[in-house]
Each structure stands twice: as structure tokens, then as C-alpha cells.
C-alpha positions as CSV (number, residue, x, y, z in Angstrom):
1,X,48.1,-1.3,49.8
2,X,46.3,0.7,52.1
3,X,47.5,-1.1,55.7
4,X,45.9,-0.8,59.3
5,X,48.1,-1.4,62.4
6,X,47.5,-1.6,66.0
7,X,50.3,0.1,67.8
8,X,51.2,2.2,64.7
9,X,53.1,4.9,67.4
10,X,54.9,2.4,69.4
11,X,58.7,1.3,69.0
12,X,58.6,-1.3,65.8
13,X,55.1,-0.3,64.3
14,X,56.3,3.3,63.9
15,X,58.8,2.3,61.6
16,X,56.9,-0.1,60.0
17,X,54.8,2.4,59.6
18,X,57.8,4.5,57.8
19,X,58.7,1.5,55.5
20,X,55.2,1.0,54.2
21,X,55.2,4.8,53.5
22,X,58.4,4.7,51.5
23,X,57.1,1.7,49.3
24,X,54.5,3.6,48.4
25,X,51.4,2.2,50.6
26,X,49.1,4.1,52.8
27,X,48.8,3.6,56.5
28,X,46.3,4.0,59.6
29,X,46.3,3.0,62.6
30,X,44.5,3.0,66.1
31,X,47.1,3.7,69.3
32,X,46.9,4.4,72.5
33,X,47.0,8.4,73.5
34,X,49.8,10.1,74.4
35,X,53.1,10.3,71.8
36,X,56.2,9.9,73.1
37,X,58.4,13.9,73.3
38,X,60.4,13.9,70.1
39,X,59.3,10.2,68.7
40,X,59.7,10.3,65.1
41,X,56.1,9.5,63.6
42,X,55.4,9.7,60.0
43,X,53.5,12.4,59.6
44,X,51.6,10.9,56.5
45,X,50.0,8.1,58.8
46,X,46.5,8.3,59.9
47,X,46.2,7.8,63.8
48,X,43.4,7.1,65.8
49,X,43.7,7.7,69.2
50,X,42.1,5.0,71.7
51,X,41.9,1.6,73.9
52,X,40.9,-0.6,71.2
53,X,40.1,-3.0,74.8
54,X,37.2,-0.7,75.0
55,X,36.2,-0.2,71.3
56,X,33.0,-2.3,70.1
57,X,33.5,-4.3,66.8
58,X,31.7,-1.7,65.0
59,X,34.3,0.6,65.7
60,X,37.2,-1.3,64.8
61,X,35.3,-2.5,61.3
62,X,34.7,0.9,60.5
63,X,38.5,1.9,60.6
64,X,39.7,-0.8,58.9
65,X,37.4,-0.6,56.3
66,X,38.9,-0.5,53.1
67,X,42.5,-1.8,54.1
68,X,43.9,-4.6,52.9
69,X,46.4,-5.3,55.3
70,X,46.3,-5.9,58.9
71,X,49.6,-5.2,61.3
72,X,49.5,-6.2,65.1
73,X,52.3,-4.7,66.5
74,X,50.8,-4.7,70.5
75,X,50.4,-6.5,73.0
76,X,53.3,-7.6,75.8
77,X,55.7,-9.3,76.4
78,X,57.5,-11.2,79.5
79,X,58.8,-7.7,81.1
80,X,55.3,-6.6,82.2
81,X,54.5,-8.2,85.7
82,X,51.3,-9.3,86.4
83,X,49.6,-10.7,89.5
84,X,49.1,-14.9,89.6
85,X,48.4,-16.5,87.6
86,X,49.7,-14.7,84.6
87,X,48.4,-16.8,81.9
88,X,45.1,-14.7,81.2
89,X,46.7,-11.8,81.1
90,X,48.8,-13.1,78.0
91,X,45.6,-14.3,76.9
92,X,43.7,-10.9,77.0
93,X,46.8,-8.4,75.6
94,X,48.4,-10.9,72.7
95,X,45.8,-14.1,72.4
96,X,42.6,-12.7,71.9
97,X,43.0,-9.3,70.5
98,X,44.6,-11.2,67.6
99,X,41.2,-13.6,67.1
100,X,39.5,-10.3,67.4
101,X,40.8,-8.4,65.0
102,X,41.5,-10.7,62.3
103,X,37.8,-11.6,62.5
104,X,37.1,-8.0,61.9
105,X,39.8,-8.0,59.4
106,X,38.4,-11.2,57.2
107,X,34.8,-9.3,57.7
108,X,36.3,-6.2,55.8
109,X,38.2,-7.5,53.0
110,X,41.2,-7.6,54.5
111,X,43.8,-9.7,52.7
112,X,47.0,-10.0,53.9
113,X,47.6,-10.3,57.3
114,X,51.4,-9.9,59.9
115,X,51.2,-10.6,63.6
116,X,54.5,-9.7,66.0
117,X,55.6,-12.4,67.8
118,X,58.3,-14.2,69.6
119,X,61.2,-16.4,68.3
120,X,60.5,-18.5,71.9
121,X,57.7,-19.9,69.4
122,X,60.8,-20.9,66.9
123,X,62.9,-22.3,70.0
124,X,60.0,-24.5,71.2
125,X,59.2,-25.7,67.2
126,X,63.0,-26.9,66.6
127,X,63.4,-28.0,70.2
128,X,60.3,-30.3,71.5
129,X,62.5,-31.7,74.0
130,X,62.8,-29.1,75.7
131,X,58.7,-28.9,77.1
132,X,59.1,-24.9,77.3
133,X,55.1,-24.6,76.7
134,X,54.9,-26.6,80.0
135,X,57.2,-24.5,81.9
136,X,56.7,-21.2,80.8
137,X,53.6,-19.4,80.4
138,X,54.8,-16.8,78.2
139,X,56.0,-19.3,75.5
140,X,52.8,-21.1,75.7
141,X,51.0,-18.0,75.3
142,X,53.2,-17.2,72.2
143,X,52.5,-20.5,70.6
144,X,48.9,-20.4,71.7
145,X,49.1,-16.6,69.8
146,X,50.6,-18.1,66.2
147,X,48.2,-20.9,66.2
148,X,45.4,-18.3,66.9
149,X,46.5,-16.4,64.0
150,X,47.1,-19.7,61.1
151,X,43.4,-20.6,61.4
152,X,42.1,-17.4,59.8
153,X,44.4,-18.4,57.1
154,X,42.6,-19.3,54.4
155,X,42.5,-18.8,50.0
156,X,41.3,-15.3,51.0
157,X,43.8,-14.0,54.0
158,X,47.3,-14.8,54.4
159,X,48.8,-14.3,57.7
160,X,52.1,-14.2,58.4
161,X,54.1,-14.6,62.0
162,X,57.3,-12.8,62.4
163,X,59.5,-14.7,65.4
164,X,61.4,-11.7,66.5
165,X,64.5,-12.0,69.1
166,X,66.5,-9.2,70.7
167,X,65.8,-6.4,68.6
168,X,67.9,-2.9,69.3
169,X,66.9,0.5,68.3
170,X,65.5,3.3,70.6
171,X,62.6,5.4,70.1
172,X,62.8,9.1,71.3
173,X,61.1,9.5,74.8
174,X,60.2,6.1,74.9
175,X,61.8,4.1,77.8
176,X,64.1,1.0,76.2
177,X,63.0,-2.5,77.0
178,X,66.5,-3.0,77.6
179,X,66.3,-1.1,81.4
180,X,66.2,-4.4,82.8
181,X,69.2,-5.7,81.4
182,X,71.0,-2.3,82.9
183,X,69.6,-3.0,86.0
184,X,71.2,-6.3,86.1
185,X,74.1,-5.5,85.3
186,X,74.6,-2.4,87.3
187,X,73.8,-4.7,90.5
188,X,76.9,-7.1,89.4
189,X,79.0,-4.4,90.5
190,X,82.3,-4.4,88.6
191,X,82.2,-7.9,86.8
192,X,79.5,-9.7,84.6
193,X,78.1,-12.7,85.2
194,X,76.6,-14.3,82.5
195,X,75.7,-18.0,81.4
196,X,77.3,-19.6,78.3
197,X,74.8,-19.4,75.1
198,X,73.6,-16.7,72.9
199,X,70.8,-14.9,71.1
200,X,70.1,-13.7,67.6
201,X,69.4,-10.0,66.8
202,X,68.3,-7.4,65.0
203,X,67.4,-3.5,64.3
204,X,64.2,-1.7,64.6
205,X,64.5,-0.5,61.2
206,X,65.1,-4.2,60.4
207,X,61.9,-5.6,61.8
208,X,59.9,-2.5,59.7
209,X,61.2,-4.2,56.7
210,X,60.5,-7.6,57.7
211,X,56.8,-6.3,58.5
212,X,56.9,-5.1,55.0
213,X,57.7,-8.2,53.0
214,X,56.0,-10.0,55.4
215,X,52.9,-8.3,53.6
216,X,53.8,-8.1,50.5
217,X,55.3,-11.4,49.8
218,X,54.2,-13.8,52.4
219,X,51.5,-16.8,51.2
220,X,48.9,-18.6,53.2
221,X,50.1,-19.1,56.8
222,X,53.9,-19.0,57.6
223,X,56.2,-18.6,60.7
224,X,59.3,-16.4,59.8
225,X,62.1,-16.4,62.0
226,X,64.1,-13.3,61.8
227,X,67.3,-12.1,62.6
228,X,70.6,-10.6,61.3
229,X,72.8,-10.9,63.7
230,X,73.8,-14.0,65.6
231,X,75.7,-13.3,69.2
232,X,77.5,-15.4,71.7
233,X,76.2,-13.8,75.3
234,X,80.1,-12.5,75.8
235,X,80.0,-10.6,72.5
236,X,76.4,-9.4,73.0
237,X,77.3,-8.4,76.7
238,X,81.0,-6.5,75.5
239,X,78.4,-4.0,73.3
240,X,76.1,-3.3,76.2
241,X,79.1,-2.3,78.3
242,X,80.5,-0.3,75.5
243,X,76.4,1.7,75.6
244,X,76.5,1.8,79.2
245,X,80.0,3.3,79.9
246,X,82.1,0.8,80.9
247,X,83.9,-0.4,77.7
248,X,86.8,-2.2,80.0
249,X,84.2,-4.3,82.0
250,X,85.3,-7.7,82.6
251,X,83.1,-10.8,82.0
252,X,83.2,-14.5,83.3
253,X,80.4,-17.4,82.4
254,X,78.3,-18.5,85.3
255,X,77.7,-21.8,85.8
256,X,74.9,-23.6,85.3
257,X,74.2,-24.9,88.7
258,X,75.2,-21.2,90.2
259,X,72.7,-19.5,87.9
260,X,69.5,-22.2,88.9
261,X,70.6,-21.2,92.8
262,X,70.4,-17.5,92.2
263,X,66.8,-17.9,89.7
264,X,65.3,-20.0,92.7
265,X,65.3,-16.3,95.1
266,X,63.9,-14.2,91.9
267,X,61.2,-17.2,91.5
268,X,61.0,-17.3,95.8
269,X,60.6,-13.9,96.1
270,X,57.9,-13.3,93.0
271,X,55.8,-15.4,94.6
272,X,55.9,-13.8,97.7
273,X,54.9,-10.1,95.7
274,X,51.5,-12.5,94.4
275,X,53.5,-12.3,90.8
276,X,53.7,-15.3,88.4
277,X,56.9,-14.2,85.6
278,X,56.0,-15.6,82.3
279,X,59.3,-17.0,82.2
280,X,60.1,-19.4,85.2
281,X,62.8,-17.9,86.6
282,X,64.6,-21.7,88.3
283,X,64.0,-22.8,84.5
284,X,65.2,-20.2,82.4
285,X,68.6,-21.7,82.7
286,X,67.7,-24.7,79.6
287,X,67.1,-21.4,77.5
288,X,69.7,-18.9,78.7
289,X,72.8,-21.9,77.8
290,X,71.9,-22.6,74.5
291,X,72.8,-20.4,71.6
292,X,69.3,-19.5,70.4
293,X,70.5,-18.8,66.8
294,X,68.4,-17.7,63.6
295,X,69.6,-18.6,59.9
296,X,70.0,-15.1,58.8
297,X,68.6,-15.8,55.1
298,X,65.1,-15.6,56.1
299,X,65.6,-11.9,56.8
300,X,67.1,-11.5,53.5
301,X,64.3,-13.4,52.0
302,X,61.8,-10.6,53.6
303,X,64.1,-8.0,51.9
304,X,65.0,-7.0,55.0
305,X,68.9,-5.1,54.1
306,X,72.0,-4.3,55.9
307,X,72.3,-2.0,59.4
308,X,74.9,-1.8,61.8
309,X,73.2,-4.2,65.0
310,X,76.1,-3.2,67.3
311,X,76.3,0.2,66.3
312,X,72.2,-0.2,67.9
313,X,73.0,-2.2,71.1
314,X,75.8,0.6,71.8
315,X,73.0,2.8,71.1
316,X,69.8,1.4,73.4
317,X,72.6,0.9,75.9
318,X,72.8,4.5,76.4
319,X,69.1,5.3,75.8
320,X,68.8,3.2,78.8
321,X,71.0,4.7,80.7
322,X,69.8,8.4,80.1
323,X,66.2,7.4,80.8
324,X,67.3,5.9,84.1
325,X,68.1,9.3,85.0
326,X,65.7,10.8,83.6
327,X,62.5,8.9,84.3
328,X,60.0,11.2,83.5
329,X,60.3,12.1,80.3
330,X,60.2,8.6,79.3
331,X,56.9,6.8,78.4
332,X,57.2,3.3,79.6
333,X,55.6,-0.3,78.2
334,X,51.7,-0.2,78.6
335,X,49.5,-3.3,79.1
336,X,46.5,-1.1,78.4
């Protein structure tokens, strides 16, 4: 297959970029400038440097002609702030670009199609009751996203939405998602605080495999949920401290009621700063005490193999750390 991705030279489409090229497919992409210092980019990949924002249709057609598979791996996520209200801005960086470019794609040929998203889109599927789309404008924006993407699914394009959770891996020079975590738990001083729930998880070199069977296998439109690894918030938290330097770190559950007390100042003083989080702060308790776990076959399904998850949290742990020191020769999350 000859495959076009947007993002090709960030953290996950780099090495999905390395997975198509070791099964043999060819790949292009169109990414912002500006590498990150020692990042290990295929060298066989085609890149195009640019703001696809500010590049006509024309343009876009033109590179993708030919392909016949289209990866998004852009957009943002919850830990870029944006002034109130925050919902457009979801809207322009994940909603939109992906109505764009797969009506470009399905105007060039293109076949198969796998879009990066969130496993909040899982939660809210399996868990109605909980209302998150009404509370939470990133989750709404994430569902919005998938539903965007399964109408251009049709006899001629598949598409395929990957629901990706905590996902651990570092790319050289570029600053770890997982800062904010550090910064977190750096303020606790000596002791963790943490609810009582959990997460699923997974590698970097684990979502470029999913990408890859994604494409190759997936039929018509389908949600995959995909993790390896499911863990309690204490054993998630005991391989952070390991990464971060404090293997003997002690750790207590918070609860519920305390951690609602404390997310009403973050929420109190966000609004203050003219910011709207995409995850409401007071409200983030329903997700934080539930174990948000993924039934690890899918990935296996995807032929996504074996890697060593803690071995990866120790690992962005101390990425982190490093680039906390080191700020500027880090290149950090980019809306644009």
C-alpha cells in the first residue's frame, strides 16, 4: 500500500510510519516543520513540510494522490489549554480536519482509512449513564470526531477508529505528554494522592502496529479499543515513581469527596485565566474512580505483539524528568 499520514514526524505516526515500512508499504506524509534533535524518523518516508490549516484542497489532493491509505495521527488532545469556550477549538484541530481530509481522501481513491482517537469515546459507548458528552467537551468532541469519520464509510473506504488510552514511549527531543503527571506529583511533596480506579495502557511501538492492522485488516466502519496492559492507579503510579526517582514513594487513595474539593480550585481558578479544560475538572472524579479497563484481545486481533509497558512508563518517567530540566531542547505539543 502506498499510505499518506498527517503527523507522520510526531510521537505515534513516526512509528507507524516504521511499521508500515517494515511490512513492506510505502509512506508520505505532510508535517509540521521542525524535527525534533535526535527523533528517529524513517528515513525511507516521504515528508512534506507544512500547516495543512493553510494548504488549499488542491494541495492536499495532489499529495495524496495515488495512496490508498489515509492515517490521521494530529490533532490534540485535553492537555492543550485553550481560551473559553473550548469546544471549537476541538472542533477545528480533530473534528474538521478529519471531514476534510477524508473528503480529499474518497476524491483520490483512497481506500482504507485509520483516524487516532480516544478510548473516552469507548468509556462513554459502554457507560451511557454516565452523560460524559454533557460534561465534558473533550469527550463530546471525541465522539463528535468518530462519527465524523463512520459516514465516509462506505463499499469504497473503510475507516477505522483506534480508542487509544495511556500510551508510554518517548520520542527523542520531543517533550513527554506525561510532564503533567510529574508536575503533579512533584507538588504532593513526599506522598501520592491518588483516587481508587485505573487505566489501560499501552506502547508507542504498540499503537504503530495497531495503526497497521487497522489498515490492513479493518472492514467498513469500526471502533477498536486498544490496550495491552490493564493498571490499578497504585500499580500505574509505583512505575512512574520508579521513572521519576523515587522508587520508595509512598501512596494512599484519596477520597472521593476530598478529590471533587480540591478539582473545584483547578475548575475556580481556570475560569478565572478565561480557560475552559476539556475535561471538567469538579467532574472528572466519575472517570478518575472507575477502572477504565480494555479487553486486551482486540490488540491481539490488530496483530499488535508483546512489549514491556512498565519497562516504558519507567522510561517516559524519566524522559520527563530530563526535559523538565532541560526545556529547550525539547519540542512541545503544537495545536498548529
Amino acid at each position: 500500500m502506498k499510505v499518506f499520514i498527517v503527523g507522520g514526524t510526531g510521537l505515534l505516526g513516526s512509528v507507524a510510519a516504521e511499521e508500515f515500512i517494515k511490512k513492506g508499504h510505502s509512506v508520505k506524509t505532510i508535517a509540521l516543520p521542525g524535527l525534533p534533535k535526535g527523533a528517529n524518523i524513517p528515513q525511507e518516508m516521504e515528508i512534506v513540510f507544512g500547516n495543512f490549516i493553510e494548504m488549499t484542497d488542491e494541495e492536499i489532493g495532489a499529495l495524496m494522490d495515488g495512496c490508498d491509505c489515509f492515517v490521521f495521527a494530529a490533532g490534540v488532545d485535553e492537555r492543550v489549554e485553550f481560551p473559553a469556550p473550548v469546544y471549537p477549538q476541538y472542533e477545528k484541530y480533530n473534528i474538521n480536519p478529519v471531514k476534510r481530509f477524508l473528503t480529499i481522501a474518497k476524491n483520490a481513491g483512497v481506500t482504507k482509512a485509520v483516524i487516532l482517537g480516544s478510548y473516552f469515546a469507548y468509556l462513554n459507548r459502554i457507560r451511557p449513564d454516565m452523560k460524559l458528552t454533557e460534561i465534558h467537551p473533550y469527550i463530546r468532541s471525541r465522539v463528535e470526531q468518530e462519527k465524523a469519520a463512520f459516514s465516509f464509510a462506505d463499499d469504497k473506504m473503510s475507516v477505522a477508529v483506534l480508542e487509544l488510552p495511556y500510551i508510554f514511549g518517548a520520542q527523542p527531543g520531543r517533550k513527554p505528554v506525561w510532564n503533567i503527571y510529574v508536575e503533579k506529583l512533584l507538588g504532593m511533596g513526599p506522598i501520592t494522592f491518588w483516587p481508587k480506579g485505573g487505566t489501560a495502557a499501552l506502547t508507542t511501538r504498540q499503537v504503530g502496529q495497531a495503526i497497521v492492522g487497522a489498515a490492513e485488516k479493518n472492514v467498513g466502519a469500526n471502533a477498536y479499543p486498544v490496550g495491552t496492559v490493564n493498571y490499578t492507579w497504585k500499580q500505574l503510579m509505583t512505575k512512574m515513581h520508579i521513572g521519576m526517582g523515587f522508587p520508595n514513594r509512598k501512596f494512599y487513595h484519596i477520597p472521593e469527596f476530598m478529590f471533587r474539593a480540591y478539582a473545584y480550585f483547578l475548575q475556580k481558578a481556570a475560569e478565572k485565566q478565561g480557560l475552559e479544560p476539556g475535561l471538567n475538572y469538579i467532574e472528572l472524579s466519575r472517570i478518575e474512580y472507575v477502572e477504565v479497563f480494555i479487553d486486551t484481545k482486540i490488540a491481539k486481533e490488530l496483530g499488535v505483539t508483546y512489549d514491556d509497558v512498565d519497562a516504558a512508563v519507567i522510561d517516559s518517567m524519566r524522559v520527563a524528568m530530563d526535559s523538565m530540566k532541560n526545556e529547550g531542547e525539547y519540542i512541545g505539543m503544537r495545536a498548529e
